[in-house]
C-alpha positions in Angstrom: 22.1 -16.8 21.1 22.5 -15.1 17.9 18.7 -14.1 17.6 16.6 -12.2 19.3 12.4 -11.7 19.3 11.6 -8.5 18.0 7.9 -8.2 19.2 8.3 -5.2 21.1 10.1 -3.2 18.1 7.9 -3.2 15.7 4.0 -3.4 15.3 3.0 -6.2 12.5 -0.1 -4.9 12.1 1.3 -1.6 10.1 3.0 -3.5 7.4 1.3 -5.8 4.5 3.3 -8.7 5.6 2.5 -11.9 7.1 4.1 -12.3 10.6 3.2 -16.0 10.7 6.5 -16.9 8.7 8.8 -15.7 10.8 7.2 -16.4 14.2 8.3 -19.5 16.3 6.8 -19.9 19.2 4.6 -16.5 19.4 8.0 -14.8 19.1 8.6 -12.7 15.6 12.1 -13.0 15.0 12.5 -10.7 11.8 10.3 -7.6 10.9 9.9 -6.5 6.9 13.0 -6.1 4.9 12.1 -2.9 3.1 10.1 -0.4 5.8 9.6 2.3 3.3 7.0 5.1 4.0 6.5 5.9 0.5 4.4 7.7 -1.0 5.6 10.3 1.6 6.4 14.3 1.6 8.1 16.4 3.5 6.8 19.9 4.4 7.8 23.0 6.3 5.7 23.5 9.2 6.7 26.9 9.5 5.5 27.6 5.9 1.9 25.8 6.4 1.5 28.0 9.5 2.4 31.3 7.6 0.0 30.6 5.2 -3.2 28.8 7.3 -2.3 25.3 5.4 -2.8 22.1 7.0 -2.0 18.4 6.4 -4.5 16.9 4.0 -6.2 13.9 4.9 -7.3 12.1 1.5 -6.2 12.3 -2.0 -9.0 15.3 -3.5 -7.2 17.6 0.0 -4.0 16.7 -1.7 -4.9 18.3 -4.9 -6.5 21.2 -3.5 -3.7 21.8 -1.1 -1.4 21.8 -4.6 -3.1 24.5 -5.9 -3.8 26.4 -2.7 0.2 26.5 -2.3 0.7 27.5 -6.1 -1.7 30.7 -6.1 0.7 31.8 -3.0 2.8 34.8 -4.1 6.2 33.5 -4.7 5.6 29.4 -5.1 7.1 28.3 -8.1 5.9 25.0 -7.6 3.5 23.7 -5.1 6.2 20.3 -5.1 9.2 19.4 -5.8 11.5 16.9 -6.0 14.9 18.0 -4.6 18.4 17.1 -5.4 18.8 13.6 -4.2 19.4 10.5 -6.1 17.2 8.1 -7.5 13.9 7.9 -9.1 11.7 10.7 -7.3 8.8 10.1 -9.7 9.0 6.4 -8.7 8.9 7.4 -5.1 5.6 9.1 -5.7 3.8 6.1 -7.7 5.4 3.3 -5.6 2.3 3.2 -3.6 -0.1 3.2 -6.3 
């Protein structure tokens, strides 16, 4: 055949979707159409370990972590969205 399970390629329990519809047999034969990982950021490691930053772990350690990397000598912005196309606000909210 033309199909194939994908079980083993993906793990149902990380996405809001409800495997049931597309499993025949106690096969899954088709994993989420859109696997975004939004709200996501990208960071320089090297830059966190210059300056004694780490990854926050809830919403109020994002904040803080914003102004921690504004009051560093230098920092324009503590983020930014960079040249790419697209809505990079929407990117940010999507999750919300």
């Amino acid at each position: 055949g033309h199909l194939a399970p994908v079980g083993d390629a993906w793990n149902a329990d990380d996405f809001a979707v409800d495997p049931s519809r597309v499993t025949v047999d106690g096969d899954v034969y088709a994993a989420p159409f859109k696997m975004d990982l939004k709200p996501g950021f990208w960071y320089r490691k090297s830059f966190f370990d210059e300056h004694g930053l780490s990854e926050p772990e809830s919403w109020d350690e994002f904040m803080t972590l914003l102004d921690d990397i504004a009051a560093i000598d230098g920092v324009d912005a503590p983020i930014a969205s960079g040249n790419g196309t697209g809505w990079p606000l929407s990117d940010i909210t999507e999750g919300f």
